[in-house]
C-alpha positions, -999 to +999 in steps of 0.1 A: -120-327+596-124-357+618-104-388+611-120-419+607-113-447+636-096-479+626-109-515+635-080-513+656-091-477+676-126-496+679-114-531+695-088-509+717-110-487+736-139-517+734-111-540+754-109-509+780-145-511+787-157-529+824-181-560+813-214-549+809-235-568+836-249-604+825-280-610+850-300-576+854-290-543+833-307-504+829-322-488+804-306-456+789-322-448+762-351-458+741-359-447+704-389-449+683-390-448+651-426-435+633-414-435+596-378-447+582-353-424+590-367-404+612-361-410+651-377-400+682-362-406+719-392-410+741-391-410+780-412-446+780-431-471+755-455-487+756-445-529+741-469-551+723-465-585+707-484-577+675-470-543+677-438-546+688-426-510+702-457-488+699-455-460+674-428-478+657-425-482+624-416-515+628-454-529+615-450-514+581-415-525+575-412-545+547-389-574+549-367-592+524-367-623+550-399-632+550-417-646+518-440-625+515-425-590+528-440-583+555-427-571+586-404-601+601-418-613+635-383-621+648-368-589+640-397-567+662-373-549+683-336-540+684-312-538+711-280-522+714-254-522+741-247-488+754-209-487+756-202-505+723-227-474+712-205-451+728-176-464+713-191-463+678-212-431+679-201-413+706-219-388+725-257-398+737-272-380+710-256-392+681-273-430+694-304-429+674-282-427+644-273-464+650-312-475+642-319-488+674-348-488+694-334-500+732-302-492+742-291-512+776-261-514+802-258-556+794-240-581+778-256-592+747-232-618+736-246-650+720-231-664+751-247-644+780-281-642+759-287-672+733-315-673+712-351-678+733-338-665+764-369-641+778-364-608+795-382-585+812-380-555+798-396-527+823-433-547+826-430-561+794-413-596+784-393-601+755-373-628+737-343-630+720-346-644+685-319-661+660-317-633+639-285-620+633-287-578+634-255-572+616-247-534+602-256-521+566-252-497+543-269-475+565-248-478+597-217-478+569-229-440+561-233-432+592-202-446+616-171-452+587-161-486+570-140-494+602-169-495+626-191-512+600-157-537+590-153-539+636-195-550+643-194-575+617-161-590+619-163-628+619-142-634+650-167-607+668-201-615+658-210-635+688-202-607+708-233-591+689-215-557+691-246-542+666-268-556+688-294-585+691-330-584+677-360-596+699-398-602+700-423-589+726-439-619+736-460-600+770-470-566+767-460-539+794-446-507+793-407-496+797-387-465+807-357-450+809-340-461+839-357-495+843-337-526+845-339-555+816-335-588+836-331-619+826-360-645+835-345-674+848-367-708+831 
């Protein structure tokens, strides 16, 4: 039986962890998505602003932030920084668990990426939105009350340890092993 981390196992080995890079960082893994629940780690995908990541189920998402339900435009696409994953989940292929669709070697503090910053994202560009993407019942089942009680602690959430969310706002194409770079205005 495997003992559940505490907050204080999480923050330790998160404060033994280089800093993640602030300017230009790779892709390690991407994740789609094509019904709830179900996940599929693809090579490459193809990004589209209407679409957000193709194949996703993203488009038929309802939403409960948006008057009407329908999918949120600010909430398109999610990503999650790949040690903070590690921390939380583990080994590579317990990742898709998390929900995520791009997981990235950068910092994705409110800080380093503040809401409208723009990134390309293999040929595609993308933008950080003010969304907060804080962890639910969902990532509560699946990592323990500690790492749900760690991501969304107060005194952490501008670190965005569950990640950021994001909008395509210029389509192009990303793959593992291309870099997401900031676009300097």
């Amino acid at each position: 039986m495997e003992i559940e981390r505490t907050v204080e196992d999480l923050e330790a080995a998160y404060a033994a962890l280089p800093p993640s890079p602030q300017d230009a960082g790779d892709v390690a893994w991407l994740v789609r998505r094509p019904v709830s629940l179900e996940r599929e780690v693809v090579e490459r995908a193809e990004l589209c602003p209407d679409r957000g990541l193709v194949g996703d189920c993203w488009p038929s998402k309802p939403s409960k932030r948006t008057a009407d339900g329908s999918p949120h435009p600010e909430m398109q696409l999610t990503l999650m920084n790949t040690a903070v994953t590690e921390v939380i989940a583990g080994p590579k292929q317990a990742w898709a668990a998390a929900g995520d669709q791009v997981y990235v070697d950068f910092d994705l503090s409110e800080a380093s990426l503040p809401a409208g910053t723009q990134l390309q994202l293999g040929t595609a560009v993308i933008e950080i939105t003010a969304e907060k993407h804080l962890g639910c019942g969902k990532f509560h089942e699946r990592f323990g009350s500690a790492a749900l009680r760690w991501v969304n602690g107060k005194e952490r959430r501008a670190l965005r340890l569950r990640g950021v969310n994001a909008k395509v706002v210029q389509a192009g194409e990303v793959a593992i092993g291309d870099q997401l770079r900031r676009i300097e205005a």
